[in-house]
N, C-alpha and C positions, 0 to 999 in steps of 0.2 A: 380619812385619807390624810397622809403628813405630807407637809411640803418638802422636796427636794430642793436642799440646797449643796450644789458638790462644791468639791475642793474648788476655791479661789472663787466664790462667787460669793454674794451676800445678801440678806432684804433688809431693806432699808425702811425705817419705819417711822415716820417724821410727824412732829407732835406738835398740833397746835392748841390752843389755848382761847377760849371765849370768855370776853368780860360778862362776868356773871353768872357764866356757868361751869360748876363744879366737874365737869367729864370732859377729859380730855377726847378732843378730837384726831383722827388718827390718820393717814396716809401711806397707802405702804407701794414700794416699788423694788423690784430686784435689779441686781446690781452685778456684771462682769468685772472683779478685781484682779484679775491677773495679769496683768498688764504695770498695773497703779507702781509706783517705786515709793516706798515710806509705810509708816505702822499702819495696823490695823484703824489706831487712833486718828492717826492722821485722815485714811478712809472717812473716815465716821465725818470729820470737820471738815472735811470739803465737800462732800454730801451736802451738810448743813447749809454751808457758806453759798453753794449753788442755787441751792432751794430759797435760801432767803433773796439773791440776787436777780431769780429770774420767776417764781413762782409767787412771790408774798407780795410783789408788785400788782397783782389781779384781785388783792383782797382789802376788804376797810379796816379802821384800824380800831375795829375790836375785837382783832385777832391777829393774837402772837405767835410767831412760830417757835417755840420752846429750844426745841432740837431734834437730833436724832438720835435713835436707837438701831445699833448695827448687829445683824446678827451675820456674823460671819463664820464661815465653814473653812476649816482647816486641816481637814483631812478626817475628821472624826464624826461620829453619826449626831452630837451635838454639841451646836454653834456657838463659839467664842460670843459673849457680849460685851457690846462697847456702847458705849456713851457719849457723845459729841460733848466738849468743852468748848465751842466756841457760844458766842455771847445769844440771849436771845434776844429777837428784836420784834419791833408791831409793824402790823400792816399799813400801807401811807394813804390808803382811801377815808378819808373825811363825812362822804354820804350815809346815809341812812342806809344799812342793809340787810337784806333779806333776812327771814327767819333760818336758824341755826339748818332746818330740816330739808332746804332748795340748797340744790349746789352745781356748779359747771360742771358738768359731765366731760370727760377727757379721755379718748377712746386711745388704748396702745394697739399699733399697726404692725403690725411682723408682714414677714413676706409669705408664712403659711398660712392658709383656709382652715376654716374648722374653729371647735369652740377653744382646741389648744393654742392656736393659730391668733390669738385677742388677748385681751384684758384689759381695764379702765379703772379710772381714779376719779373720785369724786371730792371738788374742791368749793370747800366751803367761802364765804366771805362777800361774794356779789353785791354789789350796790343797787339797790332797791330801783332805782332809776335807770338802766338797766335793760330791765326786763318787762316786757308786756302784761298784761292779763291772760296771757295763752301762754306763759312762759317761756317765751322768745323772746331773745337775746338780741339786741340790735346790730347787724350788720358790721358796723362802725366797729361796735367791742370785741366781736365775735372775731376779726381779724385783728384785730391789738391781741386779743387775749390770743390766737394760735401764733402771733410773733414772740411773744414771750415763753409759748412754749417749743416753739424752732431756736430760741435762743436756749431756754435748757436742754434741751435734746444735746446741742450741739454743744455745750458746757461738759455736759456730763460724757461725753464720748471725748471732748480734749482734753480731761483730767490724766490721766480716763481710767472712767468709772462707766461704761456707756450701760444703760436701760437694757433689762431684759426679763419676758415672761418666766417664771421658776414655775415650774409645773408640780402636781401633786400625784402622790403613787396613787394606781388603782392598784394595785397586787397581784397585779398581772404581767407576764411580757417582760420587755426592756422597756425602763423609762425614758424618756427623751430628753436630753440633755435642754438648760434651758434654750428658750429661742430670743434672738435681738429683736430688740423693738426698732424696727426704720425710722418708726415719727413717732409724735402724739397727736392728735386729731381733735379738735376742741367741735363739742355738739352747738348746735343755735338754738336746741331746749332744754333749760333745765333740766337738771335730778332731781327728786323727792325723797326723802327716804324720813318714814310716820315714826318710825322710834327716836329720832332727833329728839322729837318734842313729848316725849313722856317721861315722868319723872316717880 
């Protein structure tokens, strides 16, 4: 199934970096640009510049956010690519953190039901201290960390660039255009995911 991305929308594809480890880590979110006034390029580096200002504050700093990769749709069945030239920067947490394969789970809220109706992000970098032995996230962080994602939400809709599901064909019907994400919604348990840590 290929992802739909129509005219003036784009996914956004944001790359971070672990010290020490050779594979990039990856973050992907679609993107309403029709709206936005400036290049494609420009798109791609405020993206970036958001993502650093309100997302890389939740992470320790052995992890870089590199940039973005924009894949933007222009009217044709395939998508302009762009490359963020804005600078990369590390993350400002100091603590000990989790293994590369635990990460904040970050639910997208739309106002439809259904499995088209979602989608979530899973973000690496978590401070070891943190989280429980049952992978709970303490109280205290779990509301820091959804104010900084109430602050990108809200970033990304004053650019604006606002957050949105991009749906994939099944080959059937009429596709649904994508839908807005209302929030992000940050879980109070961990992600796991076992291929992290195989090499």
């Amino acid at each position: 199934m290929a992802l739909i991305i129509p005219d003036g929308f784009g996914q956004a594809v944001y790359e971070l970096a672990l010290a020490g480890d050779n594979e990039p880590i990856v973050v992907t979110c679609g993107h309403d640009a029709t709206e936005f006034v400036g290049t494609f390029q420009e798109e791609a580096n405020a993206l970036h510049t958001a993502f650093k200002a309100e997302v890389l504050p939740t992470m320790t700093n052995d992890y870089t956010s590199v940039g973005v990769t924009w894949y933007r749709s222009a009217g044709s069945d395939v998508p302009i690519v762009i490359t963020s030239t804005t600078a990369a920067q590390v993350g400002p947490g100091s603590a000990a953190g989790l293994p590369q394969n635990c990460a904040m789970l970050v639910r997208k809220r739309t106002d439809l039901a259904g499995r088209r109706g979602r989608g979530r992000l899973y973000l690496p970098g978590l401070e070891e201290g943190l989280v429980n032995e049952l992978g709970v996230i303490t109280g205290t962080a779990v509301d820091a960390f959804q104010a900084q994602f109430n602050e990108w939400h809200a970033a990304l809709v004053a650019l604006p660039l606002p957050p949105v599901v991009l749906h994939r064909s099944e080959g059937a019907g009429v596709e649904p255009p994508p839908t807005p994400i209302t929030s992000f919604s940050v879980d109070a348990t961990i992600a796991t995911q076992r291929q992290r840590l195989r090499r």
